[in-house]
N, C-alpha and C positions, 0 to 999 in steps of 0.2 A: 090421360094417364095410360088408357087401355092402348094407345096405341105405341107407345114411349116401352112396354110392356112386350107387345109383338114385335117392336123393332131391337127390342134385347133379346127375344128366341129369336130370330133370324141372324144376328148377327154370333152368336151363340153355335148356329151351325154353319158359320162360311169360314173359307180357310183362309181366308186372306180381304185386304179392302177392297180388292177387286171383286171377289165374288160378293163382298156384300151388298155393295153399290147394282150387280144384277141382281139380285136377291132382291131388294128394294124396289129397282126398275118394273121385275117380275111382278111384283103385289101391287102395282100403279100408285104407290103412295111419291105424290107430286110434293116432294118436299125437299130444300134446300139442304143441300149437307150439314149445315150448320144449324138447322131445324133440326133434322134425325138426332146429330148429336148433343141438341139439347135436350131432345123429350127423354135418350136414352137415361142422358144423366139424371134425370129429373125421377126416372122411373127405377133407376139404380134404388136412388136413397129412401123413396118415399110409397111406392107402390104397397097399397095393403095398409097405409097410417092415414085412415079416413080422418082420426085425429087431428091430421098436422094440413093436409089436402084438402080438406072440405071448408078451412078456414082460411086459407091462403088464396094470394091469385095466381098465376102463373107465371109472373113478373117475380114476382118475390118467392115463390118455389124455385125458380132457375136459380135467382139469388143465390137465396140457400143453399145451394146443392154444388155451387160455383166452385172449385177447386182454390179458389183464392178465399173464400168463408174460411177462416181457421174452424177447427172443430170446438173449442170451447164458445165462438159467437154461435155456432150453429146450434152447439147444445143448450146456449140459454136459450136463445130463438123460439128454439124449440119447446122448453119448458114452458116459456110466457103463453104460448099458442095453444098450449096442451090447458092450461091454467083457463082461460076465454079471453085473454089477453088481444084487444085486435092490432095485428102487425100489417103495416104494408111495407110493400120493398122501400123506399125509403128510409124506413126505418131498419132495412138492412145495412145501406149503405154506410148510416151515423155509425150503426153498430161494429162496423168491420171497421172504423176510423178510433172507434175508443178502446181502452184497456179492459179486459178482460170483468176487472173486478165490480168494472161501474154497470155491467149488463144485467146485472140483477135488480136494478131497480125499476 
């Protein structure tokens, strides 16, 4: 998460995707484009909700955070989690497949 964190204040200060790809280069974090831009997102929504982070794994955090999770599956997700609920990504997938109204159980 910390680092998903630093790579949203670096990219926070570059003016463009070029500079943040040196910007990244520069700090030697050896990580796949599509690595950075998952920790970013991962660290957009969730940075600071030990709540929702300390019970997840990072499979199902990315999930969640997926721009394809409509916000009402993420919101129950997230309630269930908050509740001690154990969720694994999997149980992300079902959830993005059903209606809305059957996630509360």
């Amino acid at each position: 998460m910390q680092l998903g964190v630093e790579l949203l204040a670096l990219r926070a200060t570059a003016k463009s995707n070029c500079a943040f790809g040196r910007l990244v280069r520069a700090a030697a974090i050896k990580m796949r484009s599509s690595d950075v831009s998952a920790a970013m997102l991962v660290a957009r929504l969730y940075a600071g909700r030990s709540e929702i982070v300390d019970r997840l794994s990072w499979g199902a955090l990315f999930r969640l955070s997926s721009p394809t999770t409509p916000l009402s599956v993420r919101q129950a997700i997230e309630a269930r989690v908050i509740t001690g609920e154990k969720i694994v990504a999997s149980d992300l997938v079902r959830a993005r497949d059903q209606p809305a109204t059957r996630m509360a159980a």
